[in-house]
C-alpha positions in Angstrom: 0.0 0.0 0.0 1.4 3.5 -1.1 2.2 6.0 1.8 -1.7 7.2 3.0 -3.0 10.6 2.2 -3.8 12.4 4.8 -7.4 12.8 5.7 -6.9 17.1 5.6 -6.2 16.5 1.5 -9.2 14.1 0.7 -11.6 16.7 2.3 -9.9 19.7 0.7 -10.3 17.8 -2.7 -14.0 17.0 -1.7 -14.5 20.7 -1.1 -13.5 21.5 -4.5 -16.4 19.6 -5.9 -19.2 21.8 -6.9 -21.6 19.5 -6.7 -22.1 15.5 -7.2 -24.5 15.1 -9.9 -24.8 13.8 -13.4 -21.9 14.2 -15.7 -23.0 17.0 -18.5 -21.8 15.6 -22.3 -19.5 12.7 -23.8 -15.9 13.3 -23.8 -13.6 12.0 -26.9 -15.0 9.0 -28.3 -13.6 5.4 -29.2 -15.0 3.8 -31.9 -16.3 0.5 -31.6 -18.4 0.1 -34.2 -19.4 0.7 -37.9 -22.5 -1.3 -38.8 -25.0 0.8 -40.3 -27.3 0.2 -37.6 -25.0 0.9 -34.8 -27.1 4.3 -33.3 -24.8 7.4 -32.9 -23.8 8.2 -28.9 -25.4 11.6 -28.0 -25.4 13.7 -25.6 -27.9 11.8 -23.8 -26.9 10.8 -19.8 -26.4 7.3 -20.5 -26.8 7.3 -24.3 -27.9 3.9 -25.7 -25.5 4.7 -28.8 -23.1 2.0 -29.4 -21.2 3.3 -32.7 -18.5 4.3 -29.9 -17.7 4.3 -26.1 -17.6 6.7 -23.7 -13.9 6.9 -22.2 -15.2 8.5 -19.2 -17.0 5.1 -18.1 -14.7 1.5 -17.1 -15.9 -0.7 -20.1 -16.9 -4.5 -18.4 -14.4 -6.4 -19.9 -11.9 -9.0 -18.4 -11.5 -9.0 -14.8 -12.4 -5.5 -12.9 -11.5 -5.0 -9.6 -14.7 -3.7 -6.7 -13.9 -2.4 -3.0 -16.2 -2.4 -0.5 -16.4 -0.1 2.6 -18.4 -1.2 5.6 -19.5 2.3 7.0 -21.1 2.3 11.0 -22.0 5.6 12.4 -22.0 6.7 16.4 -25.6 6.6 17.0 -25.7 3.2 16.1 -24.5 0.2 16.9 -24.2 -2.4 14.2 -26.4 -5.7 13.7 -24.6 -7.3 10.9 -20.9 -7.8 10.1 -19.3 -6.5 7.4 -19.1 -10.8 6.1 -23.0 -11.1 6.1 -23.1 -8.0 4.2 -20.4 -9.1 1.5 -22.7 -12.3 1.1 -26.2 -10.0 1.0 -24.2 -9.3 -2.8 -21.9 -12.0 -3.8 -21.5 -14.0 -5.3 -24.9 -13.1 -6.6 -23.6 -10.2 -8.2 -20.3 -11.5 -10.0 -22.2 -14.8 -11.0 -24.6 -12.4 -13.0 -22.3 -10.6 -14.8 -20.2 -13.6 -15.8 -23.4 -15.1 -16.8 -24.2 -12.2 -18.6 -21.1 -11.8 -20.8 -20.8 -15.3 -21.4 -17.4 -15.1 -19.4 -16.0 -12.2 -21.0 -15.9 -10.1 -18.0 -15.5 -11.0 -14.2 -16.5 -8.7 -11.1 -14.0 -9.4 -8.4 -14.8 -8.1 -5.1 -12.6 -7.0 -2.0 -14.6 -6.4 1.3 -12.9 -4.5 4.0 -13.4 -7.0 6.8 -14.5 -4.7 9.6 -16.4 -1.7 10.3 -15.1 2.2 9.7 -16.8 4.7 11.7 -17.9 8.2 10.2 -17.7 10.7 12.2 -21.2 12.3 12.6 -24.6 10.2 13.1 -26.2 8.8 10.8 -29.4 11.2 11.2 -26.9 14.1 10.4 -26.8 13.0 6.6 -30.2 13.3 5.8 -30.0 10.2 3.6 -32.9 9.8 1.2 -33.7 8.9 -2.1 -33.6 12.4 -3.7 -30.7 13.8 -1.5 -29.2 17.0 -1.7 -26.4 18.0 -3.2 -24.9 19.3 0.0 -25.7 16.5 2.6 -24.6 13.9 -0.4 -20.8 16.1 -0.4 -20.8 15.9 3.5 -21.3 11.9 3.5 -18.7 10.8 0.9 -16.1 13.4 2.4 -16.8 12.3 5.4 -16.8 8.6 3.8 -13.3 9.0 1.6 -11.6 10.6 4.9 -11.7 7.7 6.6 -11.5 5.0 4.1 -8.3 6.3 2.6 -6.5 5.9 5.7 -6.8 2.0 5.1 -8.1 1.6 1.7 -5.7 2.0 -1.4 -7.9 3.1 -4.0 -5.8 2.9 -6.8 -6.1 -1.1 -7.0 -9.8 -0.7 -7.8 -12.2 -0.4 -10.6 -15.6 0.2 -8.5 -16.4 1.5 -5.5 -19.0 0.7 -2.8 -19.7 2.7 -0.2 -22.1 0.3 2.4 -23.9 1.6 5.1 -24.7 0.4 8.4 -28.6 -0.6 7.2 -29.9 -0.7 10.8 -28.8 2.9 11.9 -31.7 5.4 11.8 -30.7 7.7 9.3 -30.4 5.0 6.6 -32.8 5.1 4.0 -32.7 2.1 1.7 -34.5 3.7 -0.9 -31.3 6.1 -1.2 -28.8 2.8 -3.1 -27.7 4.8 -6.1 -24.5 5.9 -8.1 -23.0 9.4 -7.4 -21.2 10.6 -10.4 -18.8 13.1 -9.5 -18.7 16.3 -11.8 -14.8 16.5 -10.6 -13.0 13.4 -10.2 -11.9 12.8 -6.6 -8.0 12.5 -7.2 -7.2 9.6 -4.0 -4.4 7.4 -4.3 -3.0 8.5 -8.0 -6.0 7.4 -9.2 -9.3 9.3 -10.7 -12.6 8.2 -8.8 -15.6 9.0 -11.1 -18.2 7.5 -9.6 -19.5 5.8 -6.5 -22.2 3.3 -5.4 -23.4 4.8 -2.3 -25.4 1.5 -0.7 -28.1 1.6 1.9 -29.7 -1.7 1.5 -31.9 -3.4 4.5 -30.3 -6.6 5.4 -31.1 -9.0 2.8 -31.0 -6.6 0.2 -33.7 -6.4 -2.6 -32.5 -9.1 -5.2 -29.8 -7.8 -8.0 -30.0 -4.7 -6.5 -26.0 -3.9 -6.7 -26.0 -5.6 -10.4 -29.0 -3.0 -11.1 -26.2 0.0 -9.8 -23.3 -1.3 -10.9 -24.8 -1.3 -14.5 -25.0 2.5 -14.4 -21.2 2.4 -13.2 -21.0 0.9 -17.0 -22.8 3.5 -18.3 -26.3 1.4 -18.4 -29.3 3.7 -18.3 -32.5 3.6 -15.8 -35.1 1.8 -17.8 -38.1 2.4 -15.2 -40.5 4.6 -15.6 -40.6 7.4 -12.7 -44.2 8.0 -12.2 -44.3 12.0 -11.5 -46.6 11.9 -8.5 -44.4 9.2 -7.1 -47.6 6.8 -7.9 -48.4 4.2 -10.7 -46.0 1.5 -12.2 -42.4 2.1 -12.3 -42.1 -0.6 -15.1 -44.2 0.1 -17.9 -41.5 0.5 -20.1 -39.5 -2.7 -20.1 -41.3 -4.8 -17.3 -39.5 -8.1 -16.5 -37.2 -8.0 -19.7 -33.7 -5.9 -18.1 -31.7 -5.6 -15.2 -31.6 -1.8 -16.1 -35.6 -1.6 -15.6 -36.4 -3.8 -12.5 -34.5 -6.2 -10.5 -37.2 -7.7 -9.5 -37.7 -8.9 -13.0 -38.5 -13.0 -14.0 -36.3 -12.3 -17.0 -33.6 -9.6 -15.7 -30.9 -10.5 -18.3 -29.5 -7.5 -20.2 -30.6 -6.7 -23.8 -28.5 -7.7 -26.1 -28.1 -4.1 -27.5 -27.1 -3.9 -24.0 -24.5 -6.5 -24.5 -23.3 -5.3 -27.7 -22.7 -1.9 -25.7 -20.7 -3.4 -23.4 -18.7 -5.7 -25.7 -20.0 -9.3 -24.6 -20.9 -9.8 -28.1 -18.9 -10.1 -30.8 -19.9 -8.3 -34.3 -20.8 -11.8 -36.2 -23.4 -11.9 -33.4 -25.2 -8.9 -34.5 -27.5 -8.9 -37.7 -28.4 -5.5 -39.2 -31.3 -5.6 -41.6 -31.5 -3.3 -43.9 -33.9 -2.8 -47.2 -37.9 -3.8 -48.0 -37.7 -7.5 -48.6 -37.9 -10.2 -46.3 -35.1 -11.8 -44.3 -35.3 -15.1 -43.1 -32.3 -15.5 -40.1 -31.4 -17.8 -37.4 -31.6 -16.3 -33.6 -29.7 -18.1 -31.0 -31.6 -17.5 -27.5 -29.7 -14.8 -25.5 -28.9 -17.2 -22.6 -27.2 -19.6 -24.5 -23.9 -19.9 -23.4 -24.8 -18.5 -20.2 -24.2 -22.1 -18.6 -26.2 -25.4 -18.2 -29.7 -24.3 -19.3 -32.6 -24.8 -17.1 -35.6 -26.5 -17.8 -38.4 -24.3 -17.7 -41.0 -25.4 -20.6 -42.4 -29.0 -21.3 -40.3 -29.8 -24.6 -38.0 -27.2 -24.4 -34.6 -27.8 -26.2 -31.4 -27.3 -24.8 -29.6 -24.1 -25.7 -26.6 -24.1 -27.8 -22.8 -23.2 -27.1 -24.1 -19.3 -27.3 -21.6 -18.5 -30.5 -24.6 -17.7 -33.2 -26.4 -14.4 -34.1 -27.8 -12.8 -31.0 -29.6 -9.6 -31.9 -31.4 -8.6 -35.3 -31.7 -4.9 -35.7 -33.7 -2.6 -38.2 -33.2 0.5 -38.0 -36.0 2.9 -38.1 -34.7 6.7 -37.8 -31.6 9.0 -36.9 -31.8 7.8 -33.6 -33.8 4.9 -33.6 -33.8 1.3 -34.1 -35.8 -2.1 -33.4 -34.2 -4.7 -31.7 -35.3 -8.2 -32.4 -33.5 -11.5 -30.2 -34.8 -14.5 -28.6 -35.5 -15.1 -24.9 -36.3 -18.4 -22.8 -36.0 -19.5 -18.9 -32.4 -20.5 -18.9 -29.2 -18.7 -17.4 -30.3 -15.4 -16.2 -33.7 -15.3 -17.0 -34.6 -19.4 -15.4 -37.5 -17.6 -14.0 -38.9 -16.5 -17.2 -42.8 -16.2 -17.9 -42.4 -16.6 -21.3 -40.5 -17.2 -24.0 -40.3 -16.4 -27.8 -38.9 -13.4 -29.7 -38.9 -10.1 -28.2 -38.9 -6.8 -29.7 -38.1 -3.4 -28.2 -37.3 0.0 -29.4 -34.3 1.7 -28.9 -33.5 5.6 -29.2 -30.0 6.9 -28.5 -31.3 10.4 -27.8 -33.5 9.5 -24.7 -32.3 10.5 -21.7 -31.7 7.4 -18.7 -35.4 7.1 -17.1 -37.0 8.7 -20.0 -37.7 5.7 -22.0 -34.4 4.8 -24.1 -35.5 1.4 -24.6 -39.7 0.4 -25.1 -40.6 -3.1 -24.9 -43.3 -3.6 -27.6 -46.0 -5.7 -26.4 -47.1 -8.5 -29.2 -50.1 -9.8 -27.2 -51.3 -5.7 -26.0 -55.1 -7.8 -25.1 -53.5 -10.0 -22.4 -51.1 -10.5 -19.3 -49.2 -13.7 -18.0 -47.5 -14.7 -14.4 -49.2 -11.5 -12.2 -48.5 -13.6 -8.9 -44.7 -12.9 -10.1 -44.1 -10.6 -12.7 -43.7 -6.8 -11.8 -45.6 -5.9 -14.5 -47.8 -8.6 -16.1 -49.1 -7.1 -19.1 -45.5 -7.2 -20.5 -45.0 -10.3 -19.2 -46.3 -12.1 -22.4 -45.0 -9.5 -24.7 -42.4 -12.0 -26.7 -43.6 -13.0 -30.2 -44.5 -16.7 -30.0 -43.7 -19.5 -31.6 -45.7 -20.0 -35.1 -47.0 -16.3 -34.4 -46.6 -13.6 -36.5 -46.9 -9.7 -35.3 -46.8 -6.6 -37.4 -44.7 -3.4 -34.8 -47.4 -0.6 -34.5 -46.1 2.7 -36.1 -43.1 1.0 -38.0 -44.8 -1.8 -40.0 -42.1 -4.3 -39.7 -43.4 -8.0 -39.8 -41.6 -10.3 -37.6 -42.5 -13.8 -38.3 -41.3 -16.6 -35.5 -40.9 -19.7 -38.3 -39.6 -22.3 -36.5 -37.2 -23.8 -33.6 -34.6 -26.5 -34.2 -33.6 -29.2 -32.0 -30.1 -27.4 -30.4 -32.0 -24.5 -29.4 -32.1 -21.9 -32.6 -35.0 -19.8 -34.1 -35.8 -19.2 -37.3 -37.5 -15.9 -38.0 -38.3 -13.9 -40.7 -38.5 -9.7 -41.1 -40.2 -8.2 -43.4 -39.5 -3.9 -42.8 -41.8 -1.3 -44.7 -44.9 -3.4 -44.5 -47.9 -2.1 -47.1 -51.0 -2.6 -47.1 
């Protein structure tokens, strides 16, 4: 461990800070992509553009480094060890991701293995969900004082920041990345962002996959009712981490994927012109692991090496995304399976809709004991079905499903008639 920093420097640095809110435009871009449909990366917090990557953001890939400080305040003592609160996370949260990217990137955690006390109560933070700018600054300087006494930040990627969840200033509802509009310089090393936690003990489920995704420059795909009432997830419902973790099928899009570079370009199908095209879609959890049962009949996937996404692109900014989904890997708990369609725009702000499940069966529901939000539960396109998108008249056709696992599908753009 380098020499420590004294505690006077990381709250001079923290002072500096203007505020702790969401980084304004993209920096320099690295391109990553040149398929025609590959949407352009805006301006857009958390732009769904993959034609390039956003430097400013640690790209998944390989193995990535995560710390995480166990933070106790004086008006409370704690109920839980910094162990049990490790385990509240992982390996849940590594065995996603490595499920996720089919290998291609592993999340390897480092717990602090006791308790570092901050120096004002809990209650003195005013923790909540929408917190302000100025009580948010006084917990993470008060937060990076004392963790830099022990903690060598350089050796990490990510950064969690885990409250006592039984002291009475902790709001649960308040888990979310802090992206700093100044990097914190702390041990040679740039710290962007932060996942300030404040889960009850056990957490909700994926809830630290849901935040670290933002820490990879995933958007929010909920939608935030304005009145703080009616469903968060009409958007996406079950179908991505990114909109609920609640979800039956929480495995990330495979434009997600793409993003992120889990997929490589032979797994990604851009269709283009007014024909018909008849492709083969290999089910996004294939290759995810051994698949699990979940419908009488249901093949085993394959090795998880074939096309993954089919894309047409619609406008500027816009795009359908077209790939296959069953109850394996991530999504074992899925409601149903079949081809699933979504829109994607690269201009849409995170939480304003970037990505729009489109609902083949809009008359019905499925699973409402489970899903958190049943009438996109059923949304896939089924087998032998075949379902024209409202507003963009593309035909999508589900044709058939081989023994190994694949589907055959056909798209038919600029529908007439």
């Amino acid at each position: 461990m380098p020499m420590l920093r004294s505690t006077a420097a990381v709250c001079t640095t923290l002072s500096a800070l203007a505020a702790t809110s969401i980084l304004g435009s993209p920096s320099v871009a690295e391109p990553f992509s040149t398929t025609p449909c590959a949407l352009h990366r805006t301006d857009a917090h958390h732009s769904e553009g993959v034609d390039t990557w956003n430097p400013d953001y640690t790209r998944p890939t390989g193995v990535l480094d995560a710390v995480m400080v166990f933070l106790s305040f004086p008006d409370s003592a704690p109920r839980t060890t910094p162990a049990q609160l490790t385990a509240d996370h992982f390996p849940a949260t590594s065995r996603y991701f490595e499920r996720a990217s089919y290998g291609r990137f592993t999340l390897r955690q480092h717990p602090v293995e006791h308790w570092l006390r901050m120096p004002r109560p809990s209650t003195a933070y005013a923790i909540k969900r929408d917190w302000s700018v100025q009580d948010r600054a006084a917990y993470l300087r008060d937060a990076f004082a004392i963790a830099d006494r022990e903690v060598d930040f350089s050796r990490y990627q990510v950064v969690y920041l885990v409250a006592d969840p039984d002291a009475p200033g902790v709001d649960s509802d308040a888990t979310k990345v802090v992206n700093l509009d100044t990097p914190l310089r702390v041990d040679g090393t740039d710290v962007r962002r932060v996942v300030t936690v404040f889960e009850k003990h056990p957490p909700d489920r994926l809830v630290l996959a849901h935040e670290t995704g933002h820490v990879f420059d995933l958007p929010d795909l909920y939608h935030r009712p304005v009145d703080g009432k009616g469903d968060w997830d009409t958007y996406v419902g079950d179908w991505d981490l990114m909109g609920s973790q609640f979800g039956l099928s929480p495995d990330l899009f495979a434009w997600h994927k793409w993003k992120l570079g889990w997929l490589d370009p032979r797994q990604v199908m851009c269709v283009r012109g007014a024909g018909s095209t008849r492709l083969t879609l290999e089910p996004l959890e294939a290759g995810q692991g051994s698949p699990v049962q979940g419908t009488a009949g249901a093949p085993a996937f394959g090795l998880g090496h074939g096309v993954k996404l089919a894309i047409v692109r619609t406008g500027p900014d816009s795009a359908l995304g077209f790939e296959v989904r069953g109850p394996a890997g991530n999504d074992r708990a899925g409601c149903r399976q079949g081809v699933l369609v979504y829109r994607i725009r690269s201009g849409a702000e995170s939480g304003g809709g970037p990505v729009e499940v489109v609902d083949a069966h809009p008359h019905s529901e499925a699973c409402w004991e489970d899903s958190v939000y049943p009438p996109l539960a059923d949304a896939p396109v089924a087998l032998g079905e075949s379902f024209t998108v409202p507003g963009e008249g593309v035909q999508v056709e589900v044709e058939g499903r081989s023994a190994s696992g694949t589907w055959t599908v056909r798209l038919t753009p600029r529908v007439t008639g």
